[in-house]
PAZALUM-317158 format. One record per residue (C-alpha): residue in one letter; residue number from 1; x, z, y. Coordinates in steps of 0.5 Angstrom, whole numbers. Each point is the difference from the previous one (the first is absolute). Last residue first. Layout:
<recs>
residu | num | X | Z | Y
a | NUM | X | Z | Y
...
</recs>
This chain:
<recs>
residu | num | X | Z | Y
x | 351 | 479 | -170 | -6
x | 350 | -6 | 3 | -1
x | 349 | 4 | 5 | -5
x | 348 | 2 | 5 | 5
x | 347 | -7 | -1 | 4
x | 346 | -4 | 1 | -7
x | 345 | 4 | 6 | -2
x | 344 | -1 | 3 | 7
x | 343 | -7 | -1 | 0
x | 342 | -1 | 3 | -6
x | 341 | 4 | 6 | 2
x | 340 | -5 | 1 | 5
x | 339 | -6 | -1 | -4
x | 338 | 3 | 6 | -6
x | 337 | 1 | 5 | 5
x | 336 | -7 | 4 | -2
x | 335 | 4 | 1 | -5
x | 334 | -5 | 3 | -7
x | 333 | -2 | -7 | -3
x | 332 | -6 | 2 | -3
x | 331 | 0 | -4 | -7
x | 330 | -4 | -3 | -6
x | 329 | 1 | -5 | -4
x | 328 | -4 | -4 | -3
x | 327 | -3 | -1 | -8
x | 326 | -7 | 5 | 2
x | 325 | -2 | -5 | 5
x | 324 | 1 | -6 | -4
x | 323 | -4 | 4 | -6
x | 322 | -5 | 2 | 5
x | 321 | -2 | -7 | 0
x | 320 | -7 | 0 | 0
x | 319 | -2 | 2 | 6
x | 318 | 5 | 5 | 3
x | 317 | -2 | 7 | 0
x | 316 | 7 | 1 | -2
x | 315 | 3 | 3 | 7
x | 314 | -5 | 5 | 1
x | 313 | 3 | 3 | -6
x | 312 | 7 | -1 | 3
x | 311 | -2 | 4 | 6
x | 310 | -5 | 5 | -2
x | 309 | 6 | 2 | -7
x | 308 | 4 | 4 | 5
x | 307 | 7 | -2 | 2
x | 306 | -3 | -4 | 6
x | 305 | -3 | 7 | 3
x | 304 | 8 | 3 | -1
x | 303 | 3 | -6 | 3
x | 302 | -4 | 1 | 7
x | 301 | 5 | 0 | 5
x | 300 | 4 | -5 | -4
x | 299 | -7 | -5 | 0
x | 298 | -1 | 1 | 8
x | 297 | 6 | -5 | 4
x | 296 | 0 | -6 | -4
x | 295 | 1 | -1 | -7
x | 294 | -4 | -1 | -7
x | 293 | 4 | -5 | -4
x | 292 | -5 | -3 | -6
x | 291 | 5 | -4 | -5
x | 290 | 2 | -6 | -4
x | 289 | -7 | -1 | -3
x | 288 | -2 | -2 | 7
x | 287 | -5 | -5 | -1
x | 286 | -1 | 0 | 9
x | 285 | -7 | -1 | -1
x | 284 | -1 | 5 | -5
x | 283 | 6 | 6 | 2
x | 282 | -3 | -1 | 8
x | 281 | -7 | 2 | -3
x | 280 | 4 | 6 | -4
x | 279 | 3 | 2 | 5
x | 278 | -7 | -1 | 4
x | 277 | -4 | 6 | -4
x | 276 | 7 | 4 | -2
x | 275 | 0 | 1 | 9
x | 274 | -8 | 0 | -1
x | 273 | 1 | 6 | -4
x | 272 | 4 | 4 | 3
x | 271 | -2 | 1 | 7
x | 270 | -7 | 1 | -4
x | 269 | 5 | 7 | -3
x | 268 | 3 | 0 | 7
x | 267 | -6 | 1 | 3
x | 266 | -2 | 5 | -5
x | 265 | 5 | 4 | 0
x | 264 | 0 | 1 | 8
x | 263 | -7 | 2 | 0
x | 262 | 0 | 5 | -6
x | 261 | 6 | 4 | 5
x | 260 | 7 | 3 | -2
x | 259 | 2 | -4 | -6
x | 258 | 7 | 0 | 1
x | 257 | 0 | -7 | -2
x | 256 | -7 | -2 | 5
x | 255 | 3 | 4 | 5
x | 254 | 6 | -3 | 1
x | 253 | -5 | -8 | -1
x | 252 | -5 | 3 | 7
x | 251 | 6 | 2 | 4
x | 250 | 4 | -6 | -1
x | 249 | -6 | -4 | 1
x | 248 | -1 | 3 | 7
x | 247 | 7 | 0 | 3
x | 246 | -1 | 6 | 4
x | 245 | -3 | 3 | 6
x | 244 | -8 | -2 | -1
x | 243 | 0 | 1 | -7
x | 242 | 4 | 6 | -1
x | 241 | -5 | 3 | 6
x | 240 | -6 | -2 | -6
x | 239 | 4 | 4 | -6
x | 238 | 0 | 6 | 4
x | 237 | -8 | 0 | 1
x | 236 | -1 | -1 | -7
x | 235 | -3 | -7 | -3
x | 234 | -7 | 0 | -4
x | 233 | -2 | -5 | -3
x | 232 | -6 | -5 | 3
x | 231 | -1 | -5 | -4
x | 230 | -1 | -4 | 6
x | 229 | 4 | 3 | 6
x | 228 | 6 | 3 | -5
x | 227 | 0 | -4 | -6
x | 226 | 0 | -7 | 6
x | 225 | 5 | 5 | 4
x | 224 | 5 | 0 | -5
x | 223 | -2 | -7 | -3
x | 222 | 3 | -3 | 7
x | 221 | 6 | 6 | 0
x | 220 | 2 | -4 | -6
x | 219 | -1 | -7 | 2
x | 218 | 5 | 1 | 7
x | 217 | 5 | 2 | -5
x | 216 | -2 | -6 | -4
x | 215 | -4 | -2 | -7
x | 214 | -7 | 0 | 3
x | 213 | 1 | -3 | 7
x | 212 | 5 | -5 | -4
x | 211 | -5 | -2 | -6
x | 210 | -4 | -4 | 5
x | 209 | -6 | 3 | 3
x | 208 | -3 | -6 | 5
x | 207 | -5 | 4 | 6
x | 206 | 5 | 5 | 2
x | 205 | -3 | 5 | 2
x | 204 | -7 | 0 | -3
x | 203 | 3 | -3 | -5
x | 202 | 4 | 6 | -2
x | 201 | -7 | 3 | -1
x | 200 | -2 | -5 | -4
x | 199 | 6 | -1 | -5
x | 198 | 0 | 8 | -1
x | 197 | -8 | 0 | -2
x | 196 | 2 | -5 | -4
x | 195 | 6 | 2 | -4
x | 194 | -4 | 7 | 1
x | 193 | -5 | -4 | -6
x | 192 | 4 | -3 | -4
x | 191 | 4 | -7 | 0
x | 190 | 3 | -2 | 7
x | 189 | 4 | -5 | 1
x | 188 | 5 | -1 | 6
x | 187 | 0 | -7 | 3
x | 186 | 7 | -2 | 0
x | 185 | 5 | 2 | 7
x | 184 | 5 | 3 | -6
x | 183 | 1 | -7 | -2
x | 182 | 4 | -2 | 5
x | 181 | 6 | -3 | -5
x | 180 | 7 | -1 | 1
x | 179 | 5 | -3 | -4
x | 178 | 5 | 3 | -4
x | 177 | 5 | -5 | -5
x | 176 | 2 | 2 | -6
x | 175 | 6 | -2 | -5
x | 174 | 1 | -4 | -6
x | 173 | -7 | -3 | -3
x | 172 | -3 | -1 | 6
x | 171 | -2 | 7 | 1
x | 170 | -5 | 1 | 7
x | 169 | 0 | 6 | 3
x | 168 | -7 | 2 | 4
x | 167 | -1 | 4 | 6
x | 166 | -5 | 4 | 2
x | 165 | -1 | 6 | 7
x | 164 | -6 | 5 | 1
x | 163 | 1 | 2 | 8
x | 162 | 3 | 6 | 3
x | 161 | 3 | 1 | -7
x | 160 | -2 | -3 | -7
x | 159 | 4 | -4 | -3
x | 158 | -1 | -4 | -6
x | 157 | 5 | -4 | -3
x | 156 | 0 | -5 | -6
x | 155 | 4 | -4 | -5
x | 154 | -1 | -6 | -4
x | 153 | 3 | -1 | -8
x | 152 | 3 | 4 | -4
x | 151 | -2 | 3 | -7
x | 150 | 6 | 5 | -1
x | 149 | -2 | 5 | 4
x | 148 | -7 | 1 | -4
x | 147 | -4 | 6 | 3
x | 146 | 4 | 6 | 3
x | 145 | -5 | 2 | 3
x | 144 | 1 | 5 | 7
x | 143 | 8 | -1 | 1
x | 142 | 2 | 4 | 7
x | 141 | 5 | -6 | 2
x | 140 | 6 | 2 | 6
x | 139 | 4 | 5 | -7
x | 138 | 2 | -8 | -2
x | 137 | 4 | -2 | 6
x | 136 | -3 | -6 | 4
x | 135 | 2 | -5 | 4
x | 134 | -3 | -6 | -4
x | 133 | -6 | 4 | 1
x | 132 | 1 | -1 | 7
x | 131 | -1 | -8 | 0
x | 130 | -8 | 3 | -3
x | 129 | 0 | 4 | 7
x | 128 | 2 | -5 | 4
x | 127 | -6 | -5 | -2
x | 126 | -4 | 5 | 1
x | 125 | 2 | 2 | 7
x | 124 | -2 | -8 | 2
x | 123 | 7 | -4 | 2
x | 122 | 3 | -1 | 6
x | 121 | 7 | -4 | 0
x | 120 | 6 | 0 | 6
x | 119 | 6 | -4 | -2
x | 118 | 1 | -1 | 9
x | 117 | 2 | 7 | 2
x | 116 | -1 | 1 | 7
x | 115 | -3 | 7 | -1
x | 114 | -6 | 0 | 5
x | 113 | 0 | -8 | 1
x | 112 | 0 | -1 | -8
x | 111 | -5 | 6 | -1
x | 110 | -5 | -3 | 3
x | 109 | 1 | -7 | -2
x | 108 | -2 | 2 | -7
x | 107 | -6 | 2 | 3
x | 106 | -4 | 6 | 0
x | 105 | -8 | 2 | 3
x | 104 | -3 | 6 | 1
x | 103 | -7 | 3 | -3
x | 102 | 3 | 6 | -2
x | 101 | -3 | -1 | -9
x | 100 | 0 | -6 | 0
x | 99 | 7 | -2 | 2
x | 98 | -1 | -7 | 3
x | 97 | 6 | -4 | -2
x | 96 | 3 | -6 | 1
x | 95 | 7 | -4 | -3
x | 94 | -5 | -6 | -2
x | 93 | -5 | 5 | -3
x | 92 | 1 | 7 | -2
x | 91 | -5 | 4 | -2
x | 90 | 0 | 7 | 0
x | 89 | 3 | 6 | 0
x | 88 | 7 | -1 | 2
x | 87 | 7 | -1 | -4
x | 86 | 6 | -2 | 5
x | 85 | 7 | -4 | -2
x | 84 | 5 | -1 | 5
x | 83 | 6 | -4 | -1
x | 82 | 7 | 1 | 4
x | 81 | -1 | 7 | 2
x | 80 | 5 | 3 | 5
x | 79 | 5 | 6 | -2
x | 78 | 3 | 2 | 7
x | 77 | -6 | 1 | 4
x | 76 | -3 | 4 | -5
x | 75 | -6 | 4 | 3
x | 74 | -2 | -7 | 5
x | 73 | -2 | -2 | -6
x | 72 | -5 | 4 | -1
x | 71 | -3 | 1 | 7
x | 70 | 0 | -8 | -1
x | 69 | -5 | 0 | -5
x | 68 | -5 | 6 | 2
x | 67 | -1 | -4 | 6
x | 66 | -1 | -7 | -4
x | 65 | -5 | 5 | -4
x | 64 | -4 | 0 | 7
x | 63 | -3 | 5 | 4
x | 62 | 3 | 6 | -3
x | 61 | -3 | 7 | -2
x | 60 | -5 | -3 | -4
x | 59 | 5 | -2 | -6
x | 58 | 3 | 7 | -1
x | 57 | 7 | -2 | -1
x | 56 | 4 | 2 | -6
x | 55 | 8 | -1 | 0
x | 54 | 6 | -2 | -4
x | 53 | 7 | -1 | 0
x | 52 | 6 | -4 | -4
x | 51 | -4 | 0 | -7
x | 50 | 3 | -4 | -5
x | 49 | 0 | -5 | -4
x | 48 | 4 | -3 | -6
x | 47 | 2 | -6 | -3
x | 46 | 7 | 0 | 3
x | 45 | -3 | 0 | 6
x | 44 | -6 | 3 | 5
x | 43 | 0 | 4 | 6
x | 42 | -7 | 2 | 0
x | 41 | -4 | 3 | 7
x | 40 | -6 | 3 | 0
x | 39 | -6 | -1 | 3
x | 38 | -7 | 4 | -1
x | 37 | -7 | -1 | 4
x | 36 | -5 | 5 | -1
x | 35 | -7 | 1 | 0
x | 34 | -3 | -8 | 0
x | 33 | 6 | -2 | -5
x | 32 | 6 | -4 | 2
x | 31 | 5 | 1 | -5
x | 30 | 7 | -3 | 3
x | 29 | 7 | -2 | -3
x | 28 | 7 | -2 | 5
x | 27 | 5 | -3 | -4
x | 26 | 7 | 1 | 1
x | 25 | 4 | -5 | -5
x | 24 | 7 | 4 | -2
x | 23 | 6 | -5 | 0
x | 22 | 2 | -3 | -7
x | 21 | 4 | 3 | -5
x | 20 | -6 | 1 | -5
x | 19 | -5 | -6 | 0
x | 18 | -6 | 0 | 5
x | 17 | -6 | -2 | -5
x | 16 | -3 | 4 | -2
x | 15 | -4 | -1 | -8
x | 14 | -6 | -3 | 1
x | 13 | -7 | 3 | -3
x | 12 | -1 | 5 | -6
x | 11 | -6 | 4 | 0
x | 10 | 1 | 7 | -2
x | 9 | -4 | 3 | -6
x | 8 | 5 | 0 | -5
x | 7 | 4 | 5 | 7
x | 6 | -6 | 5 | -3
x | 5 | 3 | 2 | -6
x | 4 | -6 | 4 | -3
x | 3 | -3 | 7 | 1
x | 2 | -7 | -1 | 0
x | 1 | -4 | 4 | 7
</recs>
């Protein structure tokens, strides 16, 4: 990690638009993710946000998002949302979305009828988390490379969580714009021999690899068994009762950074790689000479094995063109709330 002034870093969007003296806007903002489903509602005014109260709902355990929807609005009676943002993973299509990683359906008209508020927007995850940045503080961003800050240009974000998310951020000359992508549903590309031989075996689950059944939560207990089944490394009795009663990836990254077990460790190390792999991948096709932002739900839990050289050394084997990727930013964005808050930003300033 290289101390430097992060807030440099930070893009610059549209200022809010509620000015002081008027009354509070409620906004409602949500992050909709295949695990969990946050919600939170701002008061907003004077230029700044706050939050009025927050919960986490575990996804499965509701019929529908709409249902989720009205429970939360059923806590606040007194203070009712006028606008409603809500950030979800996957593609949204004329105020429809299928989450790719729940297999269920949301639509804009959904969320009207079960909060009977009208201003209602969904947008991707993605697309919310590079609104959120315009909300964050300088201690939410753990700078990896500090490149070249003053060179400007696009932006990028990439994700891994349940799926593996990206997103772009556009500079006109003046201010950013966000937009979604689906790029973590590429092929992904092998380059050696265990590269190979981890495509096959996932391909006999899933027959089309993309870079999000590697660089994920559900990626990273996939290349755990692939060493365990196919390269045959060792896993202690007590480490498989953890798998089968805790969340998988999380024990296998919290035993990597302590380095209790080879087989974590070298998960993680592959884990790794082909995350610095695909960021510099997006970084090309996206020019993001403004900087690469590595958010979602696994990158703060693992910034020591970022802070290493695997990442960034991985990272520059790009081509011919490591003069471009060695010149960009490099940042974790260490708040597992940074969607939300986008939401928020982006619902306040719809208007």
């Amino acid at each position: 990690m290289q101390a430097v002034n992060e807030q440099q870093y930070l893009p610059r969007f549209a200022r809010m638009n509620r000015p002081a003296g008027q009354d509070p806007l409620y906004v409602l903002a949500g992050d909709l993710g295949g695990t969990n489903t946050r919600l939170a509602l701002f008061e907003a005014g004077g230029g700044k946000m706050e939050v009025v109260e927050d919960h986490v709902y575990r996804s499965r355990d509701y019929a529908s998002f709409a249902a989720i929807i009205a429970e939360f609005v059923g806590r606040q009676p007194s203070k009712r949302p006028q606008r409603i943002c809500i950030g979800v993973a996957g593609p949204v299509i004329k105020g429809k979305v299928e989450l790719t990683n729940l297999s269920r359906e949301l639509t804009v008209a959904e969320i009207q009828e079960a909060a009977h508020v009208e201003e209602t927007t969904l947008i991707n995850d993605l697309e919310a988390t590079a609104y959120g940045l315009a909300t964050l503080t300088t201690d939410s961003l753990v700078t990896l490379h500090s490149g070249q800050p003053g060179a400007g240009g696009n932006m990028a974000i990439i994700a891994p969580g349940t799926g593996l998310g990206e997103a772009g951020l556009y500079w006109d000359g003046t201010a950013y714009s966000p937009f979604a992508t689906e790029g973590g549903h590429c092929d992904f590309a092998p380059r050696n021999e265990l590269d190979m031989e981890l495509l096959q075996f996932l391909q006999e689950k899933y027959n089309i690899v993309s870079w999000e059944r590697l660089v994920s939560g559900p990626g990273i207990y996939d290349t755990f068994k692939f060493l365990r089944d196919i390269r045959h490394m060792h896993v202690p009795d007590w480490l498989e009762e953890d798998l089968l009663e805790k969340d998988p990836a999380a024990v296998i990254s919290g035993n990597a950074i302590d380095q209790k077990v080879s087989i974590c460790i070298k998960t993680m190390e592959l884990f790794v790689r082909y995350l610095a792999r695909e960021a510099a991948n997006l970084v090309f096709k996206m020019k993001a000479t403004g900087g690469l932002f590595v958010g979602g739900g696994i990158p703060p839990r693992i910034i020591p094995l970022l802070e290493d050289n695997n990442f960034y050394h991985h990272y520059l084997q790009g081509d011919r063109l490591i003069e471009l990727l060695a010149s960009v930013p490099l940042h974790v964005i260490n708040n597992d709330k940074a969607a939300l808050w986008g939401a928020a930003y982006y619902a306040v300033n719809a208007g």
